[in-house]
PDB file of N, CA, C and O in Angstrom:
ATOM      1  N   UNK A   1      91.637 105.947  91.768  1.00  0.00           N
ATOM      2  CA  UNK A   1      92.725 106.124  90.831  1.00  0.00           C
ATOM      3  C   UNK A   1      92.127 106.489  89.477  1.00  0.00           C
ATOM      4  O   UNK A   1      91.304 105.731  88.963  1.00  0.00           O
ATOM      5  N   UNK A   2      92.558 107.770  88.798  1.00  0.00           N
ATOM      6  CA  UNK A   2      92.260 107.794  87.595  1.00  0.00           C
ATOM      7  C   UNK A   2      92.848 107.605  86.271  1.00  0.00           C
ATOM      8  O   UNK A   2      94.029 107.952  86.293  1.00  0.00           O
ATOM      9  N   UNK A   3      92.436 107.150  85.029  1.00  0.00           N
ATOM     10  CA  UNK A   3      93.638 106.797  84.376  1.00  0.00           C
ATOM     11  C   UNK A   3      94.431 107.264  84.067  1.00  0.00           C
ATOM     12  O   UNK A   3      95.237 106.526  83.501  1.00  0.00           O
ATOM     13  N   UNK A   4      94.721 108.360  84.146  1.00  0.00           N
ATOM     14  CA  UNK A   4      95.849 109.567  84.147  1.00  0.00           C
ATOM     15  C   UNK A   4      96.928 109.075  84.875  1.00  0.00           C
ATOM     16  O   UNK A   4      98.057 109.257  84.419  1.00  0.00           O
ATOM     17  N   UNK A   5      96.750 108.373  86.127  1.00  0.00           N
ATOM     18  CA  UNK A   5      97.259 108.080  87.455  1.00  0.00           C
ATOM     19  C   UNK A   5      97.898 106.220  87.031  1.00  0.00           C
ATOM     20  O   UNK A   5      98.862 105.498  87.285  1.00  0.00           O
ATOM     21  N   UNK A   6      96.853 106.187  86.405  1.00  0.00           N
ATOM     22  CA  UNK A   6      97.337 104.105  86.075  1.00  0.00           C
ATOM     23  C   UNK A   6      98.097 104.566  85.117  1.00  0.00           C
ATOM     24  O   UNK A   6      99.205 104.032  85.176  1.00  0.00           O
ATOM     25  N   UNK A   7      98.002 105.314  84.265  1.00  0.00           N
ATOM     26  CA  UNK A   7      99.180 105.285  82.770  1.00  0.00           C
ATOM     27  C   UNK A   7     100.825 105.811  83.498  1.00  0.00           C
ATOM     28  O   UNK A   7     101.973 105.440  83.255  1.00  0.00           O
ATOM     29  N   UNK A   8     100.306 106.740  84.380  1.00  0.00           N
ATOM     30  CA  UNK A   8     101.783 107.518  85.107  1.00  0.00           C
ATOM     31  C   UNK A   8     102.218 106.326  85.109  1.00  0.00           C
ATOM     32  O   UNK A   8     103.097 105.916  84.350  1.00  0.00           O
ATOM     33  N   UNK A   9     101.662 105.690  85.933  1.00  0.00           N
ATOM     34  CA  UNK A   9     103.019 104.456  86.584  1.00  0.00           C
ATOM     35  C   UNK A   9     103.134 103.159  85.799  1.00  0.00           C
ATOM     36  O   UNK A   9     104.083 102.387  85.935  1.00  0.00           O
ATOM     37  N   UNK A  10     102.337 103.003  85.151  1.00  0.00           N
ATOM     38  CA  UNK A  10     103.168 102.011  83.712  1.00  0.00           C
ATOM     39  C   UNK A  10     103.613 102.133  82.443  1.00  0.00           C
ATOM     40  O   UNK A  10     103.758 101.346  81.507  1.00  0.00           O
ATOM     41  N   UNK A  11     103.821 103.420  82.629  1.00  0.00           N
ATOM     42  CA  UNK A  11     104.437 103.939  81.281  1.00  0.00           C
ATOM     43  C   UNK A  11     105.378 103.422  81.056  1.00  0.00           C
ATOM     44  O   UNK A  11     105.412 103.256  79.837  1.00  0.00           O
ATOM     45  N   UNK A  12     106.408 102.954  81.607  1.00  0.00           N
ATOM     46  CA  UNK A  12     107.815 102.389  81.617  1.00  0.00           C
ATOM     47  C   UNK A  12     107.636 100.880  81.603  1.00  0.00           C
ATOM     48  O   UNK A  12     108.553 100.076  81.769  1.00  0.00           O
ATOM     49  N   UNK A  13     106.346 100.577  81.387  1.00  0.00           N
ATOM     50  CA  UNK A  13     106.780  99.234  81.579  1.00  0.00           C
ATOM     51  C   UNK A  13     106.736  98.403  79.710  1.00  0.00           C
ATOM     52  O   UNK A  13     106.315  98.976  78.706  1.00  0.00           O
ATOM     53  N   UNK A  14     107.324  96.923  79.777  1.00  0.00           N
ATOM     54  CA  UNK A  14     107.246  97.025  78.562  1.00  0.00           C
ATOM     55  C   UNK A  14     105.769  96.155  78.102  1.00  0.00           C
ATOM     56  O   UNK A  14     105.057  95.417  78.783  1.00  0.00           O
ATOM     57  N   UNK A  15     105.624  96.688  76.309  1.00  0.00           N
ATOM     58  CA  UNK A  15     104.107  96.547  75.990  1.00  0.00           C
ATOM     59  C   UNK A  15     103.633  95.020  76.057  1.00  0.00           C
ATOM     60  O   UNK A  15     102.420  94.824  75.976  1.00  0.00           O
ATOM     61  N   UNK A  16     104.545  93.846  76.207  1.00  0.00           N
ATOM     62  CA  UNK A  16     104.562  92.503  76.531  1.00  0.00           C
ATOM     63  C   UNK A  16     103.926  92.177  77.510  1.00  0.00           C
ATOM     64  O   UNK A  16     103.584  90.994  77.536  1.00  0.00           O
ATOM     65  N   UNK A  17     103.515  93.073  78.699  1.00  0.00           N
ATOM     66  CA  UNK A  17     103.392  92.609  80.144  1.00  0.00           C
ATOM     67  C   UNK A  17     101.935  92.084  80.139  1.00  0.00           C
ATOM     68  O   UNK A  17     100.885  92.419  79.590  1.00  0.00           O
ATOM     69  N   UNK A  18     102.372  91.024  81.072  1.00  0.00           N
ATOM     70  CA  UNK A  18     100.684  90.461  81.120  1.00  0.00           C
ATOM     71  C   UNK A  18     100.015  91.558  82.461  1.00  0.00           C
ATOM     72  O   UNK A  18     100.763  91.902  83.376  1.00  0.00           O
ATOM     73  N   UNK A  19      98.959  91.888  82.425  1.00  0.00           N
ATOM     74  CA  UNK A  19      98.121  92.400  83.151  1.00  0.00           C
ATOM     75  C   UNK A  19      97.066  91.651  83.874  1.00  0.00           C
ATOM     76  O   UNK A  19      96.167  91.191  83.170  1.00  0.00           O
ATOM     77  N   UNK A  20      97.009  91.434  85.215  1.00  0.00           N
ATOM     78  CA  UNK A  20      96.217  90.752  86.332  1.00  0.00           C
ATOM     79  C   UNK A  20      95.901  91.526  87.241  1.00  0.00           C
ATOM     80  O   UNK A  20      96.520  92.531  87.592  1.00  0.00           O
ATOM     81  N   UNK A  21      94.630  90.980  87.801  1.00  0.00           N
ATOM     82  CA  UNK A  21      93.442  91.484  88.514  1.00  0.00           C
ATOM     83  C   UNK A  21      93.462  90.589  89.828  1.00  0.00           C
ATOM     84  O   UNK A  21      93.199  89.388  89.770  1.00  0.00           O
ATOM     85  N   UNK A  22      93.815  91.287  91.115  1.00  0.00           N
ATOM     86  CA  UNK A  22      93.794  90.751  92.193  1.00  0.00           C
ATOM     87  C   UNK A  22      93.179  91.383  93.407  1.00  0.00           C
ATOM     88  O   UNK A  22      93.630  92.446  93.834  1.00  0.00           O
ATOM     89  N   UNK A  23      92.064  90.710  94.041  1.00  0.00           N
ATOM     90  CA  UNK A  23      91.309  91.562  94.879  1.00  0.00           C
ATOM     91  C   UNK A  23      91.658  91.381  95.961  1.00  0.00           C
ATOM     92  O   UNK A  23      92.059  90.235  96.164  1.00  0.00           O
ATOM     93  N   UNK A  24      91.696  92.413  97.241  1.00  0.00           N
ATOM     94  CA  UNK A  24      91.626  92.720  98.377  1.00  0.00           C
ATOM     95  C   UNK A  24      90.859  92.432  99.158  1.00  0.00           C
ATOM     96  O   UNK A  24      91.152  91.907 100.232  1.00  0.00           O
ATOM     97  N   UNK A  25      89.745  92.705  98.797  1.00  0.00           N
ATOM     98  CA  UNK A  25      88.121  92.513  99.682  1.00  0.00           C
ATOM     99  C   UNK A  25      87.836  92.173  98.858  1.00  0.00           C
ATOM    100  O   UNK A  25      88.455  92.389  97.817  1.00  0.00           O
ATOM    101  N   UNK A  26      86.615  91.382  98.932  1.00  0.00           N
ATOM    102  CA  UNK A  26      85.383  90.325  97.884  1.00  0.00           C
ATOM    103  C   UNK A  26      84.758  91.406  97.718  1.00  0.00           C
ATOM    104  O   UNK A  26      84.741  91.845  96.568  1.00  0.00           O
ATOM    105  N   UNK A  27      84.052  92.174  98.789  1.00  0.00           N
ATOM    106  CA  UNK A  27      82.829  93.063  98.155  1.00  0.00           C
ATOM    107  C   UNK A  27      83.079  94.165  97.849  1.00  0.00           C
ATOM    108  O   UNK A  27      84.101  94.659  98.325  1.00  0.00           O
ATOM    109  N   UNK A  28      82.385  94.825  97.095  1.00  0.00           N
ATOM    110  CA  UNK A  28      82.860  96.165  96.414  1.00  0.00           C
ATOM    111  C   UNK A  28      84.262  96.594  95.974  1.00  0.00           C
ATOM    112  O   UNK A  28      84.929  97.457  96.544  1.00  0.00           O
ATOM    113  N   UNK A  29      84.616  95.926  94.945  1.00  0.00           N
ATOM    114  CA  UNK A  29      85.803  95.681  94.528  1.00  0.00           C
ATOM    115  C   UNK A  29      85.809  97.259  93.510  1.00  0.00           C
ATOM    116  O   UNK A  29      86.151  97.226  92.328  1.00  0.00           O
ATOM    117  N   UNK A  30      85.299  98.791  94.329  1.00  0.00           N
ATOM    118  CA  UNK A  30      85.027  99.621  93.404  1.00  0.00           C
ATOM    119  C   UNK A  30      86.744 100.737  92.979  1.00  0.00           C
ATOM    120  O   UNK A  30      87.086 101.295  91.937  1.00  0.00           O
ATOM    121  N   UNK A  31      87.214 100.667  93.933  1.00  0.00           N
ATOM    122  CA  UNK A  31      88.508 101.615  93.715  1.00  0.00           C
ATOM    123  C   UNK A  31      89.717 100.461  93.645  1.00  0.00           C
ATOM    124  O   UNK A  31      89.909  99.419  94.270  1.00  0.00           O
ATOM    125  N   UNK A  32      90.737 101.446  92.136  1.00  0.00           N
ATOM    126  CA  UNK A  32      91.927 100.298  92.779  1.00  0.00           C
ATOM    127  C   UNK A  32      92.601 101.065  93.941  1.00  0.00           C
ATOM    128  O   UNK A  32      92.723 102.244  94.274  1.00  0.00           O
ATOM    129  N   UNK A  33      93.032  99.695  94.465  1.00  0.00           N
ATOM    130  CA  UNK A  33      93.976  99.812  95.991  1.00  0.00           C
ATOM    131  C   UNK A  33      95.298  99.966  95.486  1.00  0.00           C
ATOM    132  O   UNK A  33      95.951 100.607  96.309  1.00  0.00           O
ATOM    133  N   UNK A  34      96.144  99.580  94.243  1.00  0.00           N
ATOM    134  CA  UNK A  34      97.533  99.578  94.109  1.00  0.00           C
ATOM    135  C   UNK A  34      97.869  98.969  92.641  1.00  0.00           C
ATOM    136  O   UNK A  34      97.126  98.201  92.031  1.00  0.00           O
ATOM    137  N   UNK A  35      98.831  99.337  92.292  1.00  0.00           N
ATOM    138  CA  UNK A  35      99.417  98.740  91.218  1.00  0.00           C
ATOM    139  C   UNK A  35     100.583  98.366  91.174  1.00  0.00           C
ATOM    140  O   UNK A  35     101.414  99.228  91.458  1.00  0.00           O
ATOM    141  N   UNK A  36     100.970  97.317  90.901  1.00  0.00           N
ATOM    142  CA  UNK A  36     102.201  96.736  91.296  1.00  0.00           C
ATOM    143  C   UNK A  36     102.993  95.790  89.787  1.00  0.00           C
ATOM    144  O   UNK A  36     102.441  95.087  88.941  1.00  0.00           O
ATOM    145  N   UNK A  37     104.206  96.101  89.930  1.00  0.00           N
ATOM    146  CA  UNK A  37     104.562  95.145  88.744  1.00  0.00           C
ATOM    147  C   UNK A  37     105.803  94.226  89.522  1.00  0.00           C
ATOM    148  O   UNK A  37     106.908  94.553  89.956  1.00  0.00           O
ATOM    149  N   UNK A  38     105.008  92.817  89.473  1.00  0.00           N
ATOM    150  CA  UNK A  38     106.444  91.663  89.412  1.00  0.00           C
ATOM    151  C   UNK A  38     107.070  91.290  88.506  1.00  0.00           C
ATOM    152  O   UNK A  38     106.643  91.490  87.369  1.00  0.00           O
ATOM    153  N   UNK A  39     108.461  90.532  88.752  1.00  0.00           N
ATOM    154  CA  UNK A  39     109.053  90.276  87.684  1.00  0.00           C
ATOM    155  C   UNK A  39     109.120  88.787  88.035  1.00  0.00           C
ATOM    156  O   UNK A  39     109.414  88.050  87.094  1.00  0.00           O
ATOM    157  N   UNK A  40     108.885  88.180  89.304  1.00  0.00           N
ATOM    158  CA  UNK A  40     109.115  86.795  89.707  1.00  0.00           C
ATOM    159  C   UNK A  40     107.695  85.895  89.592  1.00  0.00           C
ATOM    160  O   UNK A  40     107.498  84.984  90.397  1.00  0.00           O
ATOM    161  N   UNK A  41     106.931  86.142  88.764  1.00  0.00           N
ATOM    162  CA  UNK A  41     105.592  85.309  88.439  1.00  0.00           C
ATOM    163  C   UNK A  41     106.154  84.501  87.943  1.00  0.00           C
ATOM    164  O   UNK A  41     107.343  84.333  87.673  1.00  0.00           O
ATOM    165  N   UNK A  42     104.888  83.708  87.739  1.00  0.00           N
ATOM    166  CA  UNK A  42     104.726  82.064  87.204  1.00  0.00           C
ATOM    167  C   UNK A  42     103.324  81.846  86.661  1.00  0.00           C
ATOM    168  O   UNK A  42     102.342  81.630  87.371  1.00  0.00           O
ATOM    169  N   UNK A  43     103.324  81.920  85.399  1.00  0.00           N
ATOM    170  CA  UNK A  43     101.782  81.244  84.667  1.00  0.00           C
ATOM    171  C   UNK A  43     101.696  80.270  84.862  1.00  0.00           C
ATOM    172  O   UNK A  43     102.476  79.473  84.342  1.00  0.00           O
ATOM    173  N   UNK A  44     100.627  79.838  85.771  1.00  0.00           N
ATOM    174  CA  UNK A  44      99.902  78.384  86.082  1.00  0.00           C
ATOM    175  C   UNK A  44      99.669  77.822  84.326  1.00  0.00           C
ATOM    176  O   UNK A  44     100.164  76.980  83.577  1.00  0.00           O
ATOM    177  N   UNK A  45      98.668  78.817  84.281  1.00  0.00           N
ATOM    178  CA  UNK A  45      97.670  78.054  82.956  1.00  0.00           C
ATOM    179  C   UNK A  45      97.030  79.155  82.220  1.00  0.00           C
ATOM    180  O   UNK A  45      96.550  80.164  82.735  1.00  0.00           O
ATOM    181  N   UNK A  46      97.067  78.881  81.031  1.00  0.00           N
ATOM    182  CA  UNK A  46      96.430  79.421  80.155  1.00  0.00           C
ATOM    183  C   UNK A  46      95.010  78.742  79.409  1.00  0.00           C
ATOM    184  O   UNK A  46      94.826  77.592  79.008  1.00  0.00           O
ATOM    185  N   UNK A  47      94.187  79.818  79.398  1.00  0.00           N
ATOM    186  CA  UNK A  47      92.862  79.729  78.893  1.00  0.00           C
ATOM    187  C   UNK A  47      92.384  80.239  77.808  1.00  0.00           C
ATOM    188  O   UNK A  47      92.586  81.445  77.667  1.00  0.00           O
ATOM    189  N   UNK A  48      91.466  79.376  76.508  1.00  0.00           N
ATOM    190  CA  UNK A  48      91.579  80.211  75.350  1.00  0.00           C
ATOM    191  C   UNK A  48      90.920  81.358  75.219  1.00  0.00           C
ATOM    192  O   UNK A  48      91.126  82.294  74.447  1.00  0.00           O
ATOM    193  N   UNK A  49      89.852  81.160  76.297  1.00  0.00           N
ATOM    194  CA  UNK A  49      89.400  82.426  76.990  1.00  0.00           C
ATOM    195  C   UNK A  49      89.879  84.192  77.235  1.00  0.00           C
ATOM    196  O   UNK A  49      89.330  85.289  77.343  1.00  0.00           O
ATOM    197  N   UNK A  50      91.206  83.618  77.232  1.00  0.00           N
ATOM    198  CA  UNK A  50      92.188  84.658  77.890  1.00  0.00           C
ATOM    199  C   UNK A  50      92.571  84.854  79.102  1.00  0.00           C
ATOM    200  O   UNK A  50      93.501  85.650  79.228  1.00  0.00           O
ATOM    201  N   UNK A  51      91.882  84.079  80.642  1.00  0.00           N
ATOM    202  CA  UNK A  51      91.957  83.838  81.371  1.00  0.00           C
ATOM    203  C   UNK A  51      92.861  83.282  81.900  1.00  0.00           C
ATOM    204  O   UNK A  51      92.656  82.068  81.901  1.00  0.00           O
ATOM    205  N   UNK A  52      94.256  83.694  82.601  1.00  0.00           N
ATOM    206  CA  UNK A  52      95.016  82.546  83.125  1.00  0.00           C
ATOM    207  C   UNK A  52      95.352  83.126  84.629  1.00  0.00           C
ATOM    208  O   UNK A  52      95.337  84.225  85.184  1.00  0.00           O
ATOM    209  N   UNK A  53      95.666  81.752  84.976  1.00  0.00           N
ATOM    210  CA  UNK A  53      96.018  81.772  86.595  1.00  0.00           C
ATOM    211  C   UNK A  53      97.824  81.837  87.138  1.00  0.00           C
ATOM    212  O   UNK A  53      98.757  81.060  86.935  1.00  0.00           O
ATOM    213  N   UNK A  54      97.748  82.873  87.732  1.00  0.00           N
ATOM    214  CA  UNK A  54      98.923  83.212  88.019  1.00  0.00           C
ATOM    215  C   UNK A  54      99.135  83.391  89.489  1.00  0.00           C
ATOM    216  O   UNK A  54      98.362  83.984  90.242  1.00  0.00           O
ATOM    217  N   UNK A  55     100.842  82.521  89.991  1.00  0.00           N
ATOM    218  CA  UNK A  55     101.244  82.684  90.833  1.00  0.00           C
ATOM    219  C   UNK A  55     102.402  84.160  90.859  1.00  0.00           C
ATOM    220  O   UNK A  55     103.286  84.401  90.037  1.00  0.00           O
ATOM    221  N   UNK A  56     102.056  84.897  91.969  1.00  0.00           N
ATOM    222  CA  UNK A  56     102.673  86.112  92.026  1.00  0.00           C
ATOM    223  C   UNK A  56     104.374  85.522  92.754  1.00  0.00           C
ATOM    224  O   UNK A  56     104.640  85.767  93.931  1.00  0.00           O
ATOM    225  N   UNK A  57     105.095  84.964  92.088  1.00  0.00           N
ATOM    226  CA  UNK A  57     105.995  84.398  92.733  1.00  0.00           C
ATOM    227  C   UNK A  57     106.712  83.473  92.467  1.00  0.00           C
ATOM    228  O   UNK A  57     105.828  82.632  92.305  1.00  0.00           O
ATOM    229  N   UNK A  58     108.203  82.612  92.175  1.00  0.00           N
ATOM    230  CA  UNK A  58     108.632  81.459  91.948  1.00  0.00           C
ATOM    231  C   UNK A  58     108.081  81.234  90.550  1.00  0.00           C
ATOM    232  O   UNK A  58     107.360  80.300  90.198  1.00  0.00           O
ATOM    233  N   UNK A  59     108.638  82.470  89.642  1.00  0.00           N
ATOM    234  CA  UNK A  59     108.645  82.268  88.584  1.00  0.00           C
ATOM    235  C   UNK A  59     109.743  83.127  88.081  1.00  0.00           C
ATOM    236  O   UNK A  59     110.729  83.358  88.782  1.00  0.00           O
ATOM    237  N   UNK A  60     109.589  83.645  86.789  1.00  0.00           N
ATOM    238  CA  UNK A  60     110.391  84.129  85.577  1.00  0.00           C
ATOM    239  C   UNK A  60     109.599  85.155  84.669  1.00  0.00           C
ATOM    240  O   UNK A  60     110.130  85.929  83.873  1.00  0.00           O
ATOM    241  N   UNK A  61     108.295  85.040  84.907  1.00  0.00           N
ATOM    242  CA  UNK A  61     107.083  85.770  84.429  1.00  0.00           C
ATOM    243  C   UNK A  61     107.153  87.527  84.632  1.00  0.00           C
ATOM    244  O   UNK A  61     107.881  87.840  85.574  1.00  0.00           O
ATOM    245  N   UNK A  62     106.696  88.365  84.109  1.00  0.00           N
ATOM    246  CA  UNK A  62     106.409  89.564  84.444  1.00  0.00           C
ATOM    247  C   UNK A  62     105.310  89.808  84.222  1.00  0.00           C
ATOM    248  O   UNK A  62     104.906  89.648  83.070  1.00  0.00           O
ATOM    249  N   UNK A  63     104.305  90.350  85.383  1.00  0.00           N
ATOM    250  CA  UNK A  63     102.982  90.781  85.225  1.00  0.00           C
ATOM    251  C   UNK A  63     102.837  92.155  85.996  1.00  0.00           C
ATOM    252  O   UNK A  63     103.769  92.627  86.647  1.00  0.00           O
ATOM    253  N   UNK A  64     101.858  92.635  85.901  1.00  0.00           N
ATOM    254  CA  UNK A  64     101.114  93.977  86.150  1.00  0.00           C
ATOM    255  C   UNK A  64     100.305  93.412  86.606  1.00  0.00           C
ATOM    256  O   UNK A  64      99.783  92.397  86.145  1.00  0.00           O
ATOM    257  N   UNK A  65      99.908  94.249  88.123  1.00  0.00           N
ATOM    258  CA  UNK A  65      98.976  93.533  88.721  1.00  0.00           C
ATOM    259  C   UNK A  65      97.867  94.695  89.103  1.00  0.00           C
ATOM    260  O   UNK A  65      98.135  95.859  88.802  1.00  0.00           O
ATOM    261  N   UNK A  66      97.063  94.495  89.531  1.00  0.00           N
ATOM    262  CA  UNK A  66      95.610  95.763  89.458  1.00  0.00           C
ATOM    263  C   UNK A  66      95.157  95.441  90.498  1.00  0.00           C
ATOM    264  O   UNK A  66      94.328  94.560  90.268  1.00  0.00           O
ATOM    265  N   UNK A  67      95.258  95.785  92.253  1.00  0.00           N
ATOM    266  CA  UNK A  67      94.563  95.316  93.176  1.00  0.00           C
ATOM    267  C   UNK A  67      93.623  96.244  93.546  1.00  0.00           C
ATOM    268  O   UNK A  67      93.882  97.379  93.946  1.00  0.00           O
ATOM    269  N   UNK A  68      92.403  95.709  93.397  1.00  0.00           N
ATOM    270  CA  UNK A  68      90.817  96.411  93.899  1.00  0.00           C
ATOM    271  C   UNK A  68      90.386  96.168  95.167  1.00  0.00           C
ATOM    272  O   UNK A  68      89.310  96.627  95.552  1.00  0.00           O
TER     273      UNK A  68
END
């Protein structure tokens, strides 16, 4: 996917959205596989890191998701 290709399809989305990283296979996590946006997430937790853990589901949340 090139970013030409990731901007096409979230252009519409709004600039609020949290963005998450979810892998497919462990190894060689080199191409994304899909991009997907939910609207039914749930933030576990937040990290001051910036790191938080999210359930894709049984929530209220909207995220962007990036599967490699």
């Amino acid at each position: 996917m090139t970013l030409r290709e990731l901007m096409a399809e979230v252009q519409h989305l709004p600039p609020e959205t949290l963005v998450c990283a979810a892998e497919i296979e462990e190894a060689f996590g080199i191409n994304v596989a899909a991009v997907e946006f939910i609207e039914d997430a749930r933030i576990e937790s937040r990290k001051p890191d910036g790191r938080e853990a999210v359930e894709l589901g049984n929530g209220s949340d909207k995220v962007l998701v990036i599967r490699w």
